[in-house]
N, C-alpha and C positions, 0 to 999 in steps of 0.2 A: 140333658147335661152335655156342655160342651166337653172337645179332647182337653182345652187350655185348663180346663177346671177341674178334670179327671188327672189329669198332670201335677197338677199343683195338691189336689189331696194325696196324691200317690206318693209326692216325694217329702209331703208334711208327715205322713208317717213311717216311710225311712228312714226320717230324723229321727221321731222318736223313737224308734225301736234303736236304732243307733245308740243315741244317749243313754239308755237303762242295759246296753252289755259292755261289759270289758272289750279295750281292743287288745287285740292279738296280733300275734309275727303273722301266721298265716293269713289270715284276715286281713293283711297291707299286704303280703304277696300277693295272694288272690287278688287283691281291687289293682294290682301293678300289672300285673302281667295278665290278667283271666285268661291262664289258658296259654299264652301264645310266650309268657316266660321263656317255658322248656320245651317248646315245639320240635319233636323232632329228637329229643333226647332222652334216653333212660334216667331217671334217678337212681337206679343203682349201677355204680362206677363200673367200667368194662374189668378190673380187679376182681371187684366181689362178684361178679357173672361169673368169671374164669373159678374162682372159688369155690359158687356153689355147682357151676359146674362137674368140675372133679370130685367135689364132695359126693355128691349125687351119682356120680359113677362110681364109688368107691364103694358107696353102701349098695349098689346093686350087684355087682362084680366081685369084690371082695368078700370073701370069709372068715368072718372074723367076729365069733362071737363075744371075743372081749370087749372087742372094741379101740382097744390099745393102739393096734398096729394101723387099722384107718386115722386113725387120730393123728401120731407122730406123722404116716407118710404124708396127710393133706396138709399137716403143716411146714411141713420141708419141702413140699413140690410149691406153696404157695411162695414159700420166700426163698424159691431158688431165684438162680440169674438166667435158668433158659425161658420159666415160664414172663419174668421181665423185657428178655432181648426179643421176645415173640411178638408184645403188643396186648398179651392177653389174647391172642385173635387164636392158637392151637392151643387150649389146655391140656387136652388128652394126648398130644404130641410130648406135651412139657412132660407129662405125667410118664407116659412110656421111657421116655428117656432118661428122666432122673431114676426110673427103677432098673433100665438097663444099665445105667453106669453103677449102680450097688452091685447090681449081679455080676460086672465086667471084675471087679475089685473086693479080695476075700475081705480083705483090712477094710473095706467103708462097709460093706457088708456085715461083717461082728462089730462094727462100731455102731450102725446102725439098729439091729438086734438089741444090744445094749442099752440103746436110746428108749427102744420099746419095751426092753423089760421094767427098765427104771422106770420110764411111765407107767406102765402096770401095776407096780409098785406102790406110786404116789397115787396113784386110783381107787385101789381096794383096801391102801394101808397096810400094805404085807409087807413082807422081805422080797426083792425081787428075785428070779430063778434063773439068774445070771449065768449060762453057760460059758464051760471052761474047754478051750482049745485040746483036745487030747484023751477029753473025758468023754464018759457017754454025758446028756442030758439027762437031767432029773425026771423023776416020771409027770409031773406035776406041773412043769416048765409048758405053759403054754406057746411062748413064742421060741423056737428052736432054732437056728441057721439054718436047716435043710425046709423047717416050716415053711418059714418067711421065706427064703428063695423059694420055695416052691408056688407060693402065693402071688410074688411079684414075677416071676416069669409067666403065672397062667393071665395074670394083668397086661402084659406085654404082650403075650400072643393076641389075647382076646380085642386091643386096644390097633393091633396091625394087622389084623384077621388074619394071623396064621391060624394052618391046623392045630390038634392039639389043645386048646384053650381049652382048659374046665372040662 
């Protein structure tokens, strides 16, 4: 058997197998590009890297069996404007910084607390345990001001390799 003839049955049953399946999106990707489309590029956006980045720092670093207070800070360091002015290219920078400017500031600090308790709240379907300026804290109040500052500066040391951390 010649190549010309191996050829021609090869590509007689290409067709048919072609014919009896649906075409698909990826399916004209692939036959467009094989391969050399996204040469050279991630499919997941330098965003969502910086994302899961911190995410994944948070759950190793962070103590937080609620879960609460990872949750609000990944989503505030994600839609801040330093991890944006950065490029996404320091996430853990972004990350230190937006927990040192809480801790710089009592007011964004109990604003922030706030944020996490009422998320707590809408998580377990409770009443949140809203601490009051002057009061002690409830016994029950998982996230506290002295908590949480105490959480995000062992994040900050840990994240600038000071001493101290953890």
């Amino acid at each position: 058997m010649n190549d010309s003839s191996e050829n021609d049955r090869d590509r007689e049953l290409e067709r048919e197998i072609r014919e009896r399946r649906k075409f698909s999106l990826a399916e004209a990707i692939g036959r467009l590009g094989g391969g050399k489309l996204m040469k050279g590029a991630s499919p997941v956006t330098r965003e969502r890297q910086a994302e899961i980045l911190i995410e994944s720092y948070l759950q190793q670093h962070l103590r937080d069996s609620e879960g609460t207070l990872q949750r609000v800070l990944l989503r505030r360091v994600v839609g801040s404007q330093r991890l944006l002015e950065s490029g996404y290219e320091q996430p853990l920078e972004a990350l230190a910084e937006y927990c040192q400017r809480l801790l710089d500031s009592e007011g964004h600090l109990q604003d922030f607390v706030r944020a996490v308790d009422a998320e707590w709240g809408r998580m377990y379907l409770e009443r949140p345990r809203f601490e009051r300026p002057d009061h002690p804290p409830a016994d029950d109040d998982p996230y506290t001001y002295a908590s949480v500052a105490r959480q995000l500066q062992q994040l900050v040391s840990h994240i600038t390799g000071e001493s101290g951390s953890e």
